[in-house]
C-alpha positions in Angstrom: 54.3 32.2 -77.0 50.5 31.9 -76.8 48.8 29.7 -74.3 45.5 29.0 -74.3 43.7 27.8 -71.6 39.9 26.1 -70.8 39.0 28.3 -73.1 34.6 28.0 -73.5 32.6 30.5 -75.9 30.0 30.8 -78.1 26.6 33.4 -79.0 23.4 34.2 -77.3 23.8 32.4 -73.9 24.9 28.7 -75.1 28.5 27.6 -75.8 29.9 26.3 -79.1 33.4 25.4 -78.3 34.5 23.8 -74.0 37.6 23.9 -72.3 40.2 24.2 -75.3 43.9 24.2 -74.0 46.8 24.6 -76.0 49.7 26.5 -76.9 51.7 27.6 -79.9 55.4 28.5 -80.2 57.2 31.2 -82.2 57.4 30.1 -85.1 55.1 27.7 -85.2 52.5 26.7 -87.8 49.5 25.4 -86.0 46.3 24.0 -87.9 43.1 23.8 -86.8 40.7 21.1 -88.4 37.3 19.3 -87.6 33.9 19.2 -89.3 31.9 21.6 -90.3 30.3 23.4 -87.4 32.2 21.9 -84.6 33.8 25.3 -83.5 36.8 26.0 -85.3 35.7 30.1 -86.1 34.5 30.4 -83.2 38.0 29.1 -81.5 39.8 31.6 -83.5 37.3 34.8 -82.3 38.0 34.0 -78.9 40.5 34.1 -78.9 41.2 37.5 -80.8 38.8 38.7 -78.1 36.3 39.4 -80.8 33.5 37.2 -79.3 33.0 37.2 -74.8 34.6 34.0 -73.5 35.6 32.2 -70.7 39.3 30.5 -69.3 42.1 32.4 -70.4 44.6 33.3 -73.5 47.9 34.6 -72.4 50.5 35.9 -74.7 54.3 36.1 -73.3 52.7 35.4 -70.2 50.2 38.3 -70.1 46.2 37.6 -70.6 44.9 39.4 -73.5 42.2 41.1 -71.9 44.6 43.1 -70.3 45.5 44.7 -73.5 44.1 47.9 -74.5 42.5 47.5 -78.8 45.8 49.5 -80.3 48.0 46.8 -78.3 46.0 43.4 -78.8 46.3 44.9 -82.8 50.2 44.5 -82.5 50.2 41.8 -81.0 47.2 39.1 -82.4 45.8 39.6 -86.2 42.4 37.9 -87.5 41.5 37.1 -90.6 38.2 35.4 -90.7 36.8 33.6 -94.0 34.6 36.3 -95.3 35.9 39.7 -95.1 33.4 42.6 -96.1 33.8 45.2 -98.2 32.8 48.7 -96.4 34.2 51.1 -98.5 35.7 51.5 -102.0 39.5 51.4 -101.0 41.8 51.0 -103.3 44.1 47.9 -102.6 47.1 50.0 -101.5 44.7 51.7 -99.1 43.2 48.6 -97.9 46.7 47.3 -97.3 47.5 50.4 -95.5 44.7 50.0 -92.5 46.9 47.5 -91.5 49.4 49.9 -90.1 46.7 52.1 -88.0 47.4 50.4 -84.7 51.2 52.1 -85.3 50.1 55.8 -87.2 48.0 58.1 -85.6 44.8 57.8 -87.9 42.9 56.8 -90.0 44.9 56.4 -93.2 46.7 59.2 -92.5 50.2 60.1 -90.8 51.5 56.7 -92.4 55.2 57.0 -91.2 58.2 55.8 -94.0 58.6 52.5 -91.7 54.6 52.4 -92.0 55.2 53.0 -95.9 57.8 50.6 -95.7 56.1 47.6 -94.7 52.7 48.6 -96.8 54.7 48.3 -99.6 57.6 45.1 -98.6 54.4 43.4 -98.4 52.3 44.1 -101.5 55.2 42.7 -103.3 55.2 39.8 -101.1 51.8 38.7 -102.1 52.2 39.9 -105.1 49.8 42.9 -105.9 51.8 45.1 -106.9 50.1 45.5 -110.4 46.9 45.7 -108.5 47.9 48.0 -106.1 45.2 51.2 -107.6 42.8 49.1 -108.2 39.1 49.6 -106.2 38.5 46.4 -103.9 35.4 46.1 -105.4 36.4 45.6 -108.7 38.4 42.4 -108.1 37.8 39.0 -108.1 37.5 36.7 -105.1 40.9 35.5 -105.1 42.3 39.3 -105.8 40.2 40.2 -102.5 41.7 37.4 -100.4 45.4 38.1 -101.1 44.7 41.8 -100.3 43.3 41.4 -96.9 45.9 39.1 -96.0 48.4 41.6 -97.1 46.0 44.2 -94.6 46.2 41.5 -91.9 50.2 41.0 -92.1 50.9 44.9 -93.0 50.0 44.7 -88.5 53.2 42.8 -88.1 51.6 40.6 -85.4 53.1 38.1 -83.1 50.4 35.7 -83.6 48.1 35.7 -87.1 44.9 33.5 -86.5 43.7 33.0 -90.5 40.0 31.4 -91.2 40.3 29.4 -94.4 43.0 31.9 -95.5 42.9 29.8 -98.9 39.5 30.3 -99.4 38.7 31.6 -103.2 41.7 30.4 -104.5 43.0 28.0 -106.8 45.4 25.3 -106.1 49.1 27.2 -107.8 47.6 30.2 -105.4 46.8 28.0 -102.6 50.3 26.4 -102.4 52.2 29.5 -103.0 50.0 31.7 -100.4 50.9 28.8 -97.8 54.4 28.4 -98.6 54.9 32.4 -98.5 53.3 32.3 -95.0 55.0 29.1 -93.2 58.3 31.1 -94.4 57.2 34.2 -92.7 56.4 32.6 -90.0 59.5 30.7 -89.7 61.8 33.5 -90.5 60.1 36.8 -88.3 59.7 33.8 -85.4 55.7 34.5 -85.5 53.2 32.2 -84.8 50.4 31.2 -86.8 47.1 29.3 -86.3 44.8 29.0 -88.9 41.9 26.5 -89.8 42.5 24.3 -92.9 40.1 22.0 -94.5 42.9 20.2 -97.1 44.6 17.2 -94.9 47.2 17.0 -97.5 48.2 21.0 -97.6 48.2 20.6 -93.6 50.5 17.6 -94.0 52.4 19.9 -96.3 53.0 23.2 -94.3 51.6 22.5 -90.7 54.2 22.3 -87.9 51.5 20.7 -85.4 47.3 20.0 -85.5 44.5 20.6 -83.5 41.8 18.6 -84.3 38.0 19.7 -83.0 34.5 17.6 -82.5 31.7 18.7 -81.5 33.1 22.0 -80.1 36.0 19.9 -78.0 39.3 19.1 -78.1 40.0 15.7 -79.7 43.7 15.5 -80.9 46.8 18.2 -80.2 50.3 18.0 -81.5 52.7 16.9 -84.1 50.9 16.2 -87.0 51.8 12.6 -87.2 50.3 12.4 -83.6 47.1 14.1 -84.6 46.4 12.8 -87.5 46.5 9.3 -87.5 44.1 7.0 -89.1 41.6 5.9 -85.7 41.4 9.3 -84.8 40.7 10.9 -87.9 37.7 8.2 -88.3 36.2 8.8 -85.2 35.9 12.5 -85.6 34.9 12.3 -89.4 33.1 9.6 -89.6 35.0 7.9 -92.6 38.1 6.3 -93.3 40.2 9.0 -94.7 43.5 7.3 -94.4 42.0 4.3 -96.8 40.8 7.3 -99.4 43.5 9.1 -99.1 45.2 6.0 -100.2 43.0 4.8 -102.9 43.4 8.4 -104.6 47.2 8.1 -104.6 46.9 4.8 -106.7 44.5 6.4 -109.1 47.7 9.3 -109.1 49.6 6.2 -109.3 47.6 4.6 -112.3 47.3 7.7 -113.9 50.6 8.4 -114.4 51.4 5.4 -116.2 52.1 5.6 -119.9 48.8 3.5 -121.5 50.8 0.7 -123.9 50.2 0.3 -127.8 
């Protein structure tokens, strides 16, 4: 579906990530992970052609540079981990932006398939009883679910998230991931997104990239990817052994305490 290929970028001259190659299927969960730093945003605005870079992205065999802006918007979403707040939409407004690569302006001319899908997919994240509200009024976690809900109302083939559950809690963090590896699954889309939580991208991830120092250091099935000498040597710690040592405390604490 996508291929990515020696793809090099970065800002002001000097190049954060070097020859990344990889490719994601439909329907495909693909997560991105690596320390702090080591390129994963910048990975993700290359390839949404939002930053200049080098080597190529093709999608169904086309490069992406090739695309005009209203096509590359139907066909590649970002959602990056801080989105700003320009003006005092309400969240059914914000929502409807989404569909502006399809109507012919800005908020306006919103056809019923536009209305449609603005409104299939405020229920889906459920914000319906947000759905008046002013963006600025609402809480970090509000704001997040709405400008997914923006970023999905494009109906993209490929959805690159940044932290997508930034701001929220863990309920909202499992839900949000479990509504978008069904989406995925079911509308044969592709996602990649950069996770920090090992165990949610044990949980919903269908394959792992792993990043260092703006390279590529592990691709593939998460078992592949993630194993423990790999893990160590990009991190720096033994994960695997924590990891392990926090399931016994889960373990211990889960044990009645005897009288």
């Amino acid at each position: 579906m996508i291929e990515v290929k020696d793809l090099s970028a970065g800002y002001n001259g000097e190049d954060v990530i070097q020859s990344i190659s990889f490719t994601a299927e439909c329907g495909e969960s693909l997560c991105i992970l690596g320390p702090n730093g080591c390129g994963k945003s910048t990975l993700l605005k290359a390839i949404a052609r939002i930053i200049a870079c080098r080597g190529t992205v093709k999608l169904e065999g086309r490069e992406v540079s090739g695309f005009s802006r209203k096509e590359l918007a139907k066909k590649i979403a970002f959602l990056g981990q801080a989105a700003q707040i320009y003006f005092p939409y309400t969240v059914r407004e914000t929502v409807s932006l989404g569909r502006y690569a399809y109507s012919g302006g800005f908020l306006k001319n919103l056809s019923p398939e536009d209305e449609e899908v603005i409104g299939k997919t405020i229920k889906m994240l459920d914000i319906q009883d947000i759905q008046n509200r002013m963006i600025d009024e609402l809480s970090g976690g509000q704001l997040q679910r709405v400008f997914l809900a923006k970023t999905l109302a494009q109906n993209p083939e490929v959805i690159l998230l940044d932290e997508p559950t930034n701001h929220l809690d863990l309920k909202n963090q499992i839900e949000l991931l479990r509504y978008l590896k069904s989406w995925v699954k079911d509308n044969n889309k592709t996602l990649i997104g950069v996770l920090h939580d090992l165990n949610l991208v044990h949980q919903f991830g269908d394959s792992a990239l792993l990043m260092s120092d703006g390279r590529l250091a592990a691709w593939g099935t998460i078992e592949k990817t993630l194993n423990s000498e790999t893990l160590q040597a990009v991190y720096g710690i033994d994960i695997r052994g924590f990891m392990l040592d926090s399931l016994e405390k889960w373990r211990g604490a889960a044990t009645p305490v005897s009288k």
